[in-house]
ZAMARGU-4260 file (C-alpha; in steps of 0.2 Angstrom, whole numbers, plus 5000, padded with zeros to 4 digits):
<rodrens>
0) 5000/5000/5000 | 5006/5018/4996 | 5000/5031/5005 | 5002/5051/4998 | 4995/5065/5007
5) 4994/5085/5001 | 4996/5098/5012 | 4983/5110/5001 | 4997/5122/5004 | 5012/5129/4995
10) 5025/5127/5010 | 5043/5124/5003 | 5053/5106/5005 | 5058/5113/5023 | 5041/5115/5031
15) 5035/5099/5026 | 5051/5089/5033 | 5046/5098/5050 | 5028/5096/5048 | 5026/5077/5044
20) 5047/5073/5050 | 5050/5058/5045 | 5039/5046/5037 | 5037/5026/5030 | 5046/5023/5012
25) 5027/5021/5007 | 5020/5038/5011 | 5023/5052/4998 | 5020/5071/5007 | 5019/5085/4993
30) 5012/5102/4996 | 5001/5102/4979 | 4995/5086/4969 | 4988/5087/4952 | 4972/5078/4955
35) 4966/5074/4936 | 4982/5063/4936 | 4981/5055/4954 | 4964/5050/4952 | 4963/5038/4939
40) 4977/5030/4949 | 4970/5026/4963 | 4957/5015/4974 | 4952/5025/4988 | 4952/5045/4993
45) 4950/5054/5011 | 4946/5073/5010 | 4941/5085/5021 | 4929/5092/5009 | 4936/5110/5007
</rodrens>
């Protein structure tokens, strides 16, 4: 299983290695994510709604 999470925000490399520190080899942390290409890729979405 891969996990990849979006910050919604556009904070730089930096704040998201102290944000999240370190995480799994299977989880991918990006602070924008073109959805129209992550969607057809994927089995299952969580989303706050906003």
């Amino acid at each position: 299983m891969q996990l990849v999470v979006s910050t919604g925000r556009d904070d730089g490399e930096a704040e998201l290695i102290e944000a999240f520190g370190a995480v799994p080899p299977n989880v991918f942390v990006a602070s924008y994510l073109p959805y129209e290409l992550l969607l057809p890729r994927i089995d299952a979405m969580i989303t706050n709604g906003g």
